[in-house]
PDB file of N, CA, C and O in Angstrom:
ATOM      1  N   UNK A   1       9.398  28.905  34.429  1.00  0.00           N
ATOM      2  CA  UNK A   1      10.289  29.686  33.590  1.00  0.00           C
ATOM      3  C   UNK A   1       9.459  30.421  32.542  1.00  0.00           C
ATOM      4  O   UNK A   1       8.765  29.769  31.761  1.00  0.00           O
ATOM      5  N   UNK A   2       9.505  31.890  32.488  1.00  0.00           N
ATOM      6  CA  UNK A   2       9.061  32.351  31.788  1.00  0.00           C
ATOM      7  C   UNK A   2       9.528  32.435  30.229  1.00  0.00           C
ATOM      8  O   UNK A   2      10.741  32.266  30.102  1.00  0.00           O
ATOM      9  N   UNK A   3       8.999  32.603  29.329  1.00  0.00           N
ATOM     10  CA  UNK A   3       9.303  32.777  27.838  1.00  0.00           C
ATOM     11  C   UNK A   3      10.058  34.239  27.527  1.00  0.00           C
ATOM     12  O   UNK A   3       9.925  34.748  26.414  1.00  0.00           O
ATOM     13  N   UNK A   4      10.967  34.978  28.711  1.00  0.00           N
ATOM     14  CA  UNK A   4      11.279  36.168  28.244  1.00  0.00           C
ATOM     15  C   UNK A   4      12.718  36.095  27.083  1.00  0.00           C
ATOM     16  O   UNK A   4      13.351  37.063  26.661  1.00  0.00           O
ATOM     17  N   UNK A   5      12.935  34.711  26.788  1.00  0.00           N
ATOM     18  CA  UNK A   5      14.284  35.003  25.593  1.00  0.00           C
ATOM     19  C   UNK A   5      13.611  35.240  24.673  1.00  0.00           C
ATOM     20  O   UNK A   5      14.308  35.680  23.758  1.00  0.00           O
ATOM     21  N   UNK A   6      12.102  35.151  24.305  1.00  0.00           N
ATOM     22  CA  UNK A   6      11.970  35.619  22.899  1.00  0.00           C
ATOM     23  C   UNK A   6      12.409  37.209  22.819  1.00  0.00           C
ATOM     24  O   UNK A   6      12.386  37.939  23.810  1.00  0.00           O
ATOM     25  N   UNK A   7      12.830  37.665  21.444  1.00  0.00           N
ATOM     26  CA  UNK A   7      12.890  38.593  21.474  1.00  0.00           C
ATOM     27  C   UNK A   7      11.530  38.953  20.890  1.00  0.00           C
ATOM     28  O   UNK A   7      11.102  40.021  21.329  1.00  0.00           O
ATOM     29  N   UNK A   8      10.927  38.481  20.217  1.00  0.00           N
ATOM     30  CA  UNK A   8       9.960  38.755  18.854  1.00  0.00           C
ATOM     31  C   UNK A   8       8.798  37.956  18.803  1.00  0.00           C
ATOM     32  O   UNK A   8       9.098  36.779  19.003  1.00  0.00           O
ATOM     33  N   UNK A   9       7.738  38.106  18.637  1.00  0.00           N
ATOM     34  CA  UNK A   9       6.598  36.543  18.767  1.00  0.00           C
ATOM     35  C   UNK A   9       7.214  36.464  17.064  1.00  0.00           C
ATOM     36  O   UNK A   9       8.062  37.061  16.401  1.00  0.00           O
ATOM     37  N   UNK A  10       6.264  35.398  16.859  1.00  0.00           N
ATOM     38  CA  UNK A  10       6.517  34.832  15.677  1.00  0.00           C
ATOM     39  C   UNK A  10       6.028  35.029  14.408  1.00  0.00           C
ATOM     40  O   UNK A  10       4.831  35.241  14.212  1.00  0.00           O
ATOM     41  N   UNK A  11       7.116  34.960  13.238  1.00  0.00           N
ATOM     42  CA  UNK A  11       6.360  35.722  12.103  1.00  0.00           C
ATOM     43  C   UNK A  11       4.776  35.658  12.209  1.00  0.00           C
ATOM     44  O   UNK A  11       4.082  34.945  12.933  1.00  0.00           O
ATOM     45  N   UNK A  12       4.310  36.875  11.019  1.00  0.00           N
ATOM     46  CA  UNK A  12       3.191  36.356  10.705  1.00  0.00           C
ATOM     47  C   UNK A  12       2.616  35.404   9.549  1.00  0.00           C
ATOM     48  O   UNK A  12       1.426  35.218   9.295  1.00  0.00           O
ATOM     49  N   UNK A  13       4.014  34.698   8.741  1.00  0.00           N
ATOM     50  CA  UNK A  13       3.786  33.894   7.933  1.00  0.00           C
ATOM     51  C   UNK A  13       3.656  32.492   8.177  1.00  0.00           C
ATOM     52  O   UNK A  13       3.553  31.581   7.355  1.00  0.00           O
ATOM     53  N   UNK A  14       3.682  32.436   9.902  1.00  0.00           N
ATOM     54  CA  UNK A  14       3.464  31.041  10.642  1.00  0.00           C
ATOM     55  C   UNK A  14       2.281  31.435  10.797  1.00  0.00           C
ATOM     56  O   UNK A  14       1.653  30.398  11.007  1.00  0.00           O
ATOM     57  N   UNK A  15       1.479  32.409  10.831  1.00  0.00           N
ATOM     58  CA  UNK A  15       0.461  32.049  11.653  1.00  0.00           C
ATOM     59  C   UNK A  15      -1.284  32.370  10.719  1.00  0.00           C
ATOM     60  O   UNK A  15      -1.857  33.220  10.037  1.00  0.00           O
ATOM     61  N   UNK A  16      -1.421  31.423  11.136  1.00  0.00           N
ATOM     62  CA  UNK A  16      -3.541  31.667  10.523  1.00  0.00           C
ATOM     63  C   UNK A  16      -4.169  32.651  10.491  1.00  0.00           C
ATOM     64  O   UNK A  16      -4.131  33.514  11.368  1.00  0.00           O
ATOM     65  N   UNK A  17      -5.087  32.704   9.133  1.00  0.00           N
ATOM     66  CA  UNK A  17      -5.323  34.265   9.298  1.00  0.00           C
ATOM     67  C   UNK A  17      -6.726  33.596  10.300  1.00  0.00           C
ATOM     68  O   UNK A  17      -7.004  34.040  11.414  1.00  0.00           O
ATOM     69  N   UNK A  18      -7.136  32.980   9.926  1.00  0.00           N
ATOM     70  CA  UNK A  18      -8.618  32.690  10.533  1.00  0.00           C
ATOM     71  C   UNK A  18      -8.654  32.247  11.557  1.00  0.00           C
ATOM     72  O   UNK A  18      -9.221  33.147  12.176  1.00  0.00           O
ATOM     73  N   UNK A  19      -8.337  30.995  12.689  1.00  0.00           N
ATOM     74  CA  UNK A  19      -8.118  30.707  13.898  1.00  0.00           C
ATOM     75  C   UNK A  19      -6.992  31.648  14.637  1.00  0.00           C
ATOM     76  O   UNK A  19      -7.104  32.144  15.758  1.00  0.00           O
ATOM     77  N   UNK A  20      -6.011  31.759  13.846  1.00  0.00           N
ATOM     78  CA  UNK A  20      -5.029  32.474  14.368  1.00  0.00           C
ATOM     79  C   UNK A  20      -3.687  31.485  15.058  1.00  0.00           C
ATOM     80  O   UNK A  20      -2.785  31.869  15.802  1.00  0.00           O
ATOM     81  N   UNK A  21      -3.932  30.163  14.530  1.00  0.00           N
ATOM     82  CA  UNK A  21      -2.986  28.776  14.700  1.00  0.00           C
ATOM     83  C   UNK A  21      -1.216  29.315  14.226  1.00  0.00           C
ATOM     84  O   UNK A  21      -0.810  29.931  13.241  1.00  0.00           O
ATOM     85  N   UNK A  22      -0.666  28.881  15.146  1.00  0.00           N
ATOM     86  CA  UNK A  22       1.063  29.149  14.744  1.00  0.00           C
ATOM     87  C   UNK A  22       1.059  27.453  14.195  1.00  0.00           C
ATOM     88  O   UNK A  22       0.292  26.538  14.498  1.00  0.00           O
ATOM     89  N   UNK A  23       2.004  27.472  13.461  1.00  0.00           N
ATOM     90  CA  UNK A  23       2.755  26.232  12.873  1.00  0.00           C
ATOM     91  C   UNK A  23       3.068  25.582  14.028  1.00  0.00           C
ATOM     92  O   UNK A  23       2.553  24.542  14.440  1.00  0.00           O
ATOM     93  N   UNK A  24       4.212  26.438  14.707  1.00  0.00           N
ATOM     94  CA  UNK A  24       4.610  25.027  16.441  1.00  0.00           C
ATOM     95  C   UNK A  24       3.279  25.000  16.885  1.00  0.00           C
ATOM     96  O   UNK A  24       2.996  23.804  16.952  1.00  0.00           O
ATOM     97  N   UNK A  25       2.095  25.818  17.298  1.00  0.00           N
ATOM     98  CA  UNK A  25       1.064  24.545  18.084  1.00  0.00           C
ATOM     99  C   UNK A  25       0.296  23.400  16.983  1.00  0.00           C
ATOM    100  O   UNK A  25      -0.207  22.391  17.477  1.00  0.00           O
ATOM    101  N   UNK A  26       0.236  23.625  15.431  1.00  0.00           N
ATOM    102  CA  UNK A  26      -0.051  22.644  15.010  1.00  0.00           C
ATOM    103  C   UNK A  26       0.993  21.230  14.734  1.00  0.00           C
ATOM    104  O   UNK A  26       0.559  20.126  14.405  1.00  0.00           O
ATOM    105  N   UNK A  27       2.182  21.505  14.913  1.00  0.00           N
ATOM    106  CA  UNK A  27       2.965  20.666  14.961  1.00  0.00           C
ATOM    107  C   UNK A  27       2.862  20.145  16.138  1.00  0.00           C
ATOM    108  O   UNK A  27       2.199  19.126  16.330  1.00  0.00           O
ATOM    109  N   UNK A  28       3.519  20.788  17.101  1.00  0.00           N
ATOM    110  CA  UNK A  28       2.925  20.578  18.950  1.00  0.00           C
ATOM    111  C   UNK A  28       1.503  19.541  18.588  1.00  0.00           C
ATOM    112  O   UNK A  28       1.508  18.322  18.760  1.00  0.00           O
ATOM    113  N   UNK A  29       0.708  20.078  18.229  1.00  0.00           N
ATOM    114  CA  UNK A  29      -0.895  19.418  18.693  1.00  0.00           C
ATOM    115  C   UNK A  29      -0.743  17.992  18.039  1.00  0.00           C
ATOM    116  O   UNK A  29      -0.908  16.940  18.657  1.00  0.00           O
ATOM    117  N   UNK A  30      -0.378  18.106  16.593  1.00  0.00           N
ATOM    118  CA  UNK A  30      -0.105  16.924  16.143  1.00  0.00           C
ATOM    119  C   UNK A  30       1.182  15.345  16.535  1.00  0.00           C
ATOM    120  O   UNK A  30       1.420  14.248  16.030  1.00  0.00           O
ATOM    121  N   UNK A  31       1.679  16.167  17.714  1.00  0.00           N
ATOM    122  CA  UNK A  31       3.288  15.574  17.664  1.00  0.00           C
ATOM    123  C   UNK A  31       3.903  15.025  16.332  1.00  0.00           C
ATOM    124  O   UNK A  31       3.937  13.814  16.114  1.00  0.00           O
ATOM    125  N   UNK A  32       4.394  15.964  15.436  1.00  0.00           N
ATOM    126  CA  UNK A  32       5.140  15.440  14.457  1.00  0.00           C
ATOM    127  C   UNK A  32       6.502  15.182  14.409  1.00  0.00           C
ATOM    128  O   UNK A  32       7.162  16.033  15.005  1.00  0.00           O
ATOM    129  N   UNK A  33       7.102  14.341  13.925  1.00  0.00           N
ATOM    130  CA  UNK A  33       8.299  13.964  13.772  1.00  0.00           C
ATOM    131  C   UNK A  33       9.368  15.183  13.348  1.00  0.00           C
ATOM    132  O   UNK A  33       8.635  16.006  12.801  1.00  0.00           O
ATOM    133  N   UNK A  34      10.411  15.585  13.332  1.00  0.00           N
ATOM    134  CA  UNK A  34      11.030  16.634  13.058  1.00  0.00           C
ATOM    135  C   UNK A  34      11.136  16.863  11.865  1.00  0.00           C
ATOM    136  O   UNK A  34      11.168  18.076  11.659  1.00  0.00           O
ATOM    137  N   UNK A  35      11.232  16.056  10.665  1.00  0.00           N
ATOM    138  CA  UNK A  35      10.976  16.106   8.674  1.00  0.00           C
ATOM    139  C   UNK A  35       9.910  16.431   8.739  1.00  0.00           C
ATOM    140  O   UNK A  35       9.658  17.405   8.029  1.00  0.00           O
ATOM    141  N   UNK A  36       8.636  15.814   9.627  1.00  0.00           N
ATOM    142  CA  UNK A  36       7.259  16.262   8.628  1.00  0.00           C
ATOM    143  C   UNK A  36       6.924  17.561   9.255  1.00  0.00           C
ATOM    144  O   UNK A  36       6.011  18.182   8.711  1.00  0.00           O
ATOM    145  N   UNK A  37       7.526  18.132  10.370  1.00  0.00           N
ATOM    146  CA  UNK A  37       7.160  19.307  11.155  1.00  0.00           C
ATOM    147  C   UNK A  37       7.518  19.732  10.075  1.00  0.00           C
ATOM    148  O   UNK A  37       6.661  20.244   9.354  1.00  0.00           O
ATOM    149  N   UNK A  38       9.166  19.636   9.536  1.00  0.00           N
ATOM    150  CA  UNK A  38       9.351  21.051   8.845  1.00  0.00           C
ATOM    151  C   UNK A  38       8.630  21.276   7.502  1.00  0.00           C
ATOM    152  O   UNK A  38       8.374  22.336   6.931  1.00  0.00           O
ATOM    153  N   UNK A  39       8.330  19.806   7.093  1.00  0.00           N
ATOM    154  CA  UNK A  39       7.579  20.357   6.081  1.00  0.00           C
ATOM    155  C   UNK A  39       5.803  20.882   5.706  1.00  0.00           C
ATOM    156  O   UNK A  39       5.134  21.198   4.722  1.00  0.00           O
ATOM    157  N   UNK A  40       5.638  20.725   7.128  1.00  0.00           N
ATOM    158  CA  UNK A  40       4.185  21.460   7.650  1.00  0.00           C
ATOM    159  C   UNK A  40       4.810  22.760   7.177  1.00  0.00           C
ATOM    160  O   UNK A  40       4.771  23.167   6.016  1.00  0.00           O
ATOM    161  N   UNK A  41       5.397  23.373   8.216  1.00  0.00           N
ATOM    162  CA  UNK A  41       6.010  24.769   8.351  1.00  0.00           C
ATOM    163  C   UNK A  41       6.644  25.244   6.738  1.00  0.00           C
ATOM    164  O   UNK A  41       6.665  26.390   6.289  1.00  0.00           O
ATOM    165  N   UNK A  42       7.096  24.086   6.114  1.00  0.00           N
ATOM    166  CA  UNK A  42       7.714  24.848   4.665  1.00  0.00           C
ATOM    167  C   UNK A  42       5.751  24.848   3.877  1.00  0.00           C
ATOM    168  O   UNK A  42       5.337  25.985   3.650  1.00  0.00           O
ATOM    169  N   UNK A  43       5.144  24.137   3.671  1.00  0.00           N
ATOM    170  CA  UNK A  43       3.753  23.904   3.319  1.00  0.00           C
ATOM    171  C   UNK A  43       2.853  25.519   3.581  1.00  0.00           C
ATOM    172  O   UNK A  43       2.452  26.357   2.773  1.00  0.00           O
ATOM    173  N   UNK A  44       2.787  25.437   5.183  1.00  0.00           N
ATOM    174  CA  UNK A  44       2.376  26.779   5.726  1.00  0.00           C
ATOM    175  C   UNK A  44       2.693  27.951   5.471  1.00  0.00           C
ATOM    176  O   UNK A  44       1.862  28.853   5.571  1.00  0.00           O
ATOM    177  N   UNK A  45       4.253  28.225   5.001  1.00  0.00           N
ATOM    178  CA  UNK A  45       4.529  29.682   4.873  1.00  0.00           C
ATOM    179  C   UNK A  45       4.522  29.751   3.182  1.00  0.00           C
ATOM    180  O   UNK A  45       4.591  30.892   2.727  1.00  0.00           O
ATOM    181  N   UNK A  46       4.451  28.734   2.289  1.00  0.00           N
ATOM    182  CA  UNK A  46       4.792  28.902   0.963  1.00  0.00           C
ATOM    183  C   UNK A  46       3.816  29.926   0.479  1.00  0.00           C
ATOM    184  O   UNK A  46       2.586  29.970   0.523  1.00  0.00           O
ATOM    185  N   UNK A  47       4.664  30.682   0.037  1.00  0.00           N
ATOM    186  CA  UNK A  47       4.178  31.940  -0.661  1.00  0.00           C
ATOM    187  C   UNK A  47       3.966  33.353   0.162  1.00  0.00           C
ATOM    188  O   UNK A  47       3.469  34.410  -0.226  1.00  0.00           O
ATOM    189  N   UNK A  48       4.535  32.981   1.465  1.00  0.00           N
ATOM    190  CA  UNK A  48       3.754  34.240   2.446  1.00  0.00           C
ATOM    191  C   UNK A  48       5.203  34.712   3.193  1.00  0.00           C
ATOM    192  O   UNK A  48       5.167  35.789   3.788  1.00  0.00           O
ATOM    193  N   UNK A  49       6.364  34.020   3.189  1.00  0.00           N
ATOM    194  CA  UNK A  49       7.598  34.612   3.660  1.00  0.00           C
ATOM    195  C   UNK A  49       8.132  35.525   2.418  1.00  0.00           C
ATOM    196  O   UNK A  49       8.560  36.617   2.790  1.00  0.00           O
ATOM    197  N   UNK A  50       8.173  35.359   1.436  1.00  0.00           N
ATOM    198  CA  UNK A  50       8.630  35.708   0.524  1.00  0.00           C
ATOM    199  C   UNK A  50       7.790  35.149  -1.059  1.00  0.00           C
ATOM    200  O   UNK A  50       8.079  34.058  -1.551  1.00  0.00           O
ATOM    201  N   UNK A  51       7.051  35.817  -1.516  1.00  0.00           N
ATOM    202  CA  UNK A  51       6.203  35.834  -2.502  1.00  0.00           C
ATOM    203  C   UNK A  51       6.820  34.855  -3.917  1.00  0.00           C
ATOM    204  O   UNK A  51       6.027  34.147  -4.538  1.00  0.00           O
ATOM    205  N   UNK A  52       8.131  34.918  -4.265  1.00  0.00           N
ATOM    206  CA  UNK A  52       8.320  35.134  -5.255  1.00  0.00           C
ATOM    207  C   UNK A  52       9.259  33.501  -4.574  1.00  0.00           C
ATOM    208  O   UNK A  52       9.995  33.023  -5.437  1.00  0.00           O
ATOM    209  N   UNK A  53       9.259  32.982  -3.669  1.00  0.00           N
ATOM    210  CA  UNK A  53       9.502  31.673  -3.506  1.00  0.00           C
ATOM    211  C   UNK A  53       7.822  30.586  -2.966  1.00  0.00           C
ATOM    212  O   UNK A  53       7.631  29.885  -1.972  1.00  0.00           O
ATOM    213  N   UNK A  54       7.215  30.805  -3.761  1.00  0.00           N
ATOM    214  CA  UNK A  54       5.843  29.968  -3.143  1.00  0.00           C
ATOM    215  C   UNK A  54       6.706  28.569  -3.788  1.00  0.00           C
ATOM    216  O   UNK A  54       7.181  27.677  -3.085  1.00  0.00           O
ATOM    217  N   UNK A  55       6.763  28.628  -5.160  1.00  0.00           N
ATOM    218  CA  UNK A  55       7.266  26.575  -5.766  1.00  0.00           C
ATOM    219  C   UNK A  55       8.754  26.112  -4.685  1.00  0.00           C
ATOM    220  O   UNK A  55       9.081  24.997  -4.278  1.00  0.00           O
ATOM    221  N   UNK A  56       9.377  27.384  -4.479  1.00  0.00           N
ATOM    222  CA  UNK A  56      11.417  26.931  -3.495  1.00  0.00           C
ATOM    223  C   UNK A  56      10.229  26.347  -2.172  1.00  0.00           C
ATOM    224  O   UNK A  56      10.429  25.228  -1.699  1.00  0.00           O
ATOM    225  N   UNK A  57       9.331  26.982  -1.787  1.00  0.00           N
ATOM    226  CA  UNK A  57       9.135  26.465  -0.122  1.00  0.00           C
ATOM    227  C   UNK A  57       8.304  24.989  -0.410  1.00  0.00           C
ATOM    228  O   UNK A  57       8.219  24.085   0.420  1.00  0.00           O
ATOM    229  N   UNK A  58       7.773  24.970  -1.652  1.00  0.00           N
ATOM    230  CA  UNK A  58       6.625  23.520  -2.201  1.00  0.00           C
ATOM    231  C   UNK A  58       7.748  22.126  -2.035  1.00  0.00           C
ATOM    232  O   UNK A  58       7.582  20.971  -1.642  1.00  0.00           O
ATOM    233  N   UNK A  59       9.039  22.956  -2.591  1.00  0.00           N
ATOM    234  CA  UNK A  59       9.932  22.473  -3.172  1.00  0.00           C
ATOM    235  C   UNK A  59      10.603  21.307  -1.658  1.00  0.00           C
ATOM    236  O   UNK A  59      10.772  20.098  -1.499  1.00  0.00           O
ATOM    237  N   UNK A  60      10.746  22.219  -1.057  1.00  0.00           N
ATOM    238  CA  UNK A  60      11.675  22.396   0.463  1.00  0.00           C
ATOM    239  C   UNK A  60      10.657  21.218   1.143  1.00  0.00           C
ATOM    240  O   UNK A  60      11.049  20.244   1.786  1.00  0.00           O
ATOM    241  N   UNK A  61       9.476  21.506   0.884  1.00  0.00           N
ATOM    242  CA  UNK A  61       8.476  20.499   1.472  1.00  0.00           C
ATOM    243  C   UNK A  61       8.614  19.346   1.102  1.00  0.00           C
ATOM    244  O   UNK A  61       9.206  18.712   1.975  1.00  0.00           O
ATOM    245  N   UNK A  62       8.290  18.561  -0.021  1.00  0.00           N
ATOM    246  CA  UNK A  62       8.758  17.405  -0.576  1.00  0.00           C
ATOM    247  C   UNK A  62      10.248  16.930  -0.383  1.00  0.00           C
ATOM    248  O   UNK A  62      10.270  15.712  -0.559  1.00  0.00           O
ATOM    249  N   UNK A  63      11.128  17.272  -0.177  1.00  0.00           N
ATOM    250  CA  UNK A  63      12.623  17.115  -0.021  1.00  0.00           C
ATOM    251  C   UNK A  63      12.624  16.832   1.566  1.00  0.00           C
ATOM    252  O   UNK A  63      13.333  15.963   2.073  1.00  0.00           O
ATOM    253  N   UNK A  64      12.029  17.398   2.058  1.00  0.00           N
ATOM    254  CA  UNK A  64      12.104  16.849   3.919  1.00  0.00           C
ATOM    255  C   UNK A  64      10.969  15.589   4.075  1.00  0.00           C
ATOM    256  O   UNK A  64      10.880  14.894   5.087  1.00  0.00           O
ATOM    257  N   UNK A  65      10.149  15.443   2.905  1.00  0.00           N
ATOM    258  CA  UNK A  65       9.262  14.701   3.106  1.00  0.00           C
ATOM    259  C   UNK A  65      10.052  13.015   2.790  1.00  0.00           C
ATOM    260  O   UNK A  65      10.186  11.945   3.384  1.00  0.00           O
ATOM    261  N   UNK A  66      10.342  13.501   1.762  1.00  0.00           N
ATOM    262  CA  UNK A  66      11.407  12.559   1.292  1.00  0.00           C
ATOM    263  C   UNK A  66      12.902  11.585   2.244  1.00  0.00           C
ATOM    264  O   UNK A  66      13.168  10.384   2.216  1.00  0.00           O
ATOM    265  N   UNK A  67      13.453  12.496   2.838  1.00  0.00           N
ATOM    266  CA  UNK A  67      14.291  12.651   4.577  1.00  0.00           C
ATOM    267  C   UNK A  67      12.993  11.677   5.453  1.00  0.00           C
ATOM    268  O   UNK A  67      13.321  10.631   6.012  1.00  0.00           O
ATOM    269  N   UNK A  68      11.823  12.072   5.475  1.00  0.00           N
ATOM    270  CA  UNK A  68      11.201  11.243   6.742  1.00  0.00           C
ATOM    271  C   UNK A  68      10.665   9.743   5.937  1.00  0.00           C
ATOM    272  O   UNK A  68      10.507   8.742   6.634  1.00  0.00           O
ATOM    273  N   UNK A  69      10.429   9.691   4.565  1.00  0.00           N
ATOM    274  CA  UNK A  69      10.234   8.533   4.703  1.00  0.00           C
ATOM    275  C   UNK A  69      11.406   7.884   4.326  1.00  0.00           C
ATOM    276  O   UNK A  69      11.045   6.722   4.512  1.00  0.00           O
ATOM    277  N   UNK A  70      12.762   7.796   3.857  1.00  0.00           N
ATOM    278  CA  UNK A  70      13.643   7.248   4.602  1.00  0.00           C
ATOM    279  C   UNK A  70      13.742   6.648   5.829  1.00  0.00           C
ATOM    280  O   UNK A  70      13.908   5.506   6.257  1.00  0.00           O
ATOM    281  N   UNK A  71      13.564   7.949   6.350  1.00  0.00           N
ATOM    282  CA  UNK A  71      13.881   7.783   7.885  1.00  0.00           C
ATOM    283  C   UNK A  71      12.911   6.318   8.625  1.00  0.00           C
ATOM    284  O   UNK A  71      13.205   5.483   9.480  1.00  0.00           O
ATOM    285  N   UNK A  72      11.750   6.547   7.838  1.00  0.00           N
ATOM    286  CA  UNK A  72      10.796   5.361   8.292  1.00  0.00           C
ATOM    287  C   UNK A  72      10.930   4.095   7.908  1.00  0.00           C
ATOM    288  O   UNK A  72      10.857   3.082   8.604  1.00  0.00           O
ATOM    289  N   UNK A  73      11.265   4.272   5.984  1.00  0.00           N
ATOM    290  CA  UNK A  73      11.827   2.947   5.766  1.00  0.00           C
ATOM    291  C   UNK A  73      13.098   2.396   6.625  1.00  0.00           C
ATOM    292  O   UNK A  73      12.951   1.252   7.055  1.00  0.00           O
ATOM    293  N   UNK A  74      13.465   2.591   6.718  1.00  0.00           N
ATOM    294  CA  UNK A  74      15.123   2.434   7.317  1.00  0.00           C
ATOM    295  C   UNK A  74      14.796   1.872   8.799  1.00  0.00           C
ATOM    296  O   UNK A  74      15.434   0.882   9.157  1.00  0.00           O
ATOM    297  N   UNK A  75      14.037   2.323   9.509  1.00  0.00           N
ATOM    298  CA  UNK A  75      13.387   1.748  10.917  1.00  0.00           C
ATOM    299  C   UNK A  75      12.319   0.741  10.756  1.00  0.00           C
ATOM    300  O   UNK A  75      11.996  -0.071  11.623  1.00  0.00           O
ATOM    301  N   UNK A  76      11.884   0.835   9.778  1.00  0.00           N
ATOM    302  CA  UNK A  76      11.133  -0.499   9.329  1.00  0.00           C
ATOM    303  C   UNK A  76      11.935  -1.885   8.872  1.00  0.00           C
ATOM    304  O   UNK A  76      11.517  -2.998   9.189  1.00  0.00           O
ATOM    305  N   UNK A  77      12.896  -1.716   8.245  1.00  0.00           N
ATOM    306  CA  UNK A  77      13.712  -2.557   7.798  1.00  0.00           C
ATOM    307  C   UNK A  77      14.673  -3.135   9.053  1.00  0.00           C
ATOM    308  O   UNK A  77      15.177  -4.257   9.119  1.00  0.00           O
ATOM    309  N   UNK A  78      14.765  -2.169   9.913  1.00  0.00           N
ATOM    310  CA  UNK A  78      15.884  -3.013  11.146  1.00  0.00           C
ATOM    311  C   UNK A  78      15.463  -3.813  11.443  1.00  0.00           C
ATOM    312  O   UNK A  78      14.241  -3.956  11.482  1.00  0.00           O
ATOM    313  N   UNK A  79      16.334  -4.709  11.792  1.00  0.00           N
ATOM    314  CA  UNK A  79      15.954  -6.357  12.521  1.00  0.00           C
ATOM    315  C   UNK A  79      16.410  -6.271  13.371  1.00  0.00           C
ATOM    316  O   UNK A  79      16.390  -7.199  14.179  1.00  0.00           O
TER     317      UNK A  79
END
């Protein structure tokens, strides 16, 4: 199956200026959990989707970070 539903490749605020790495293959490469993916991806674009939100995306990061370790305590604690 080919990839033709994209309409668009992907911003360029996912992606590296220097390797040229997108956020999904470093998430991909890393297998991250779905909280810490997003807060790779909020980490990665802060300041580069929109300038004048670099601290809202810092922000967005810690708050999902927060969601996964829940998520971990809470699976740690089951019996």
């Amino acid at each position: 199956m080919s990839n033709n539903y994209k309409k668009s490749p992907e911003p360029s605020y996912y992606k590296g200026k220097v390797y040229g790495y997108t956020a999904r293959e470093v998430v991909d490469d890393f297998e991250l959990s779905s909280w810490t993916a997003q807060a790779v991806q909020y980490i990665l674009r802060a300041g580069k989707k929109d300038k004048d939100k670099h601290i809202e995306d810092i922000q967005k990061a810690i708050n999902v970070l927060h969601f996964e370790l829940d998520r971990i305590y809470n699976l740690k604690n089951k019996i």
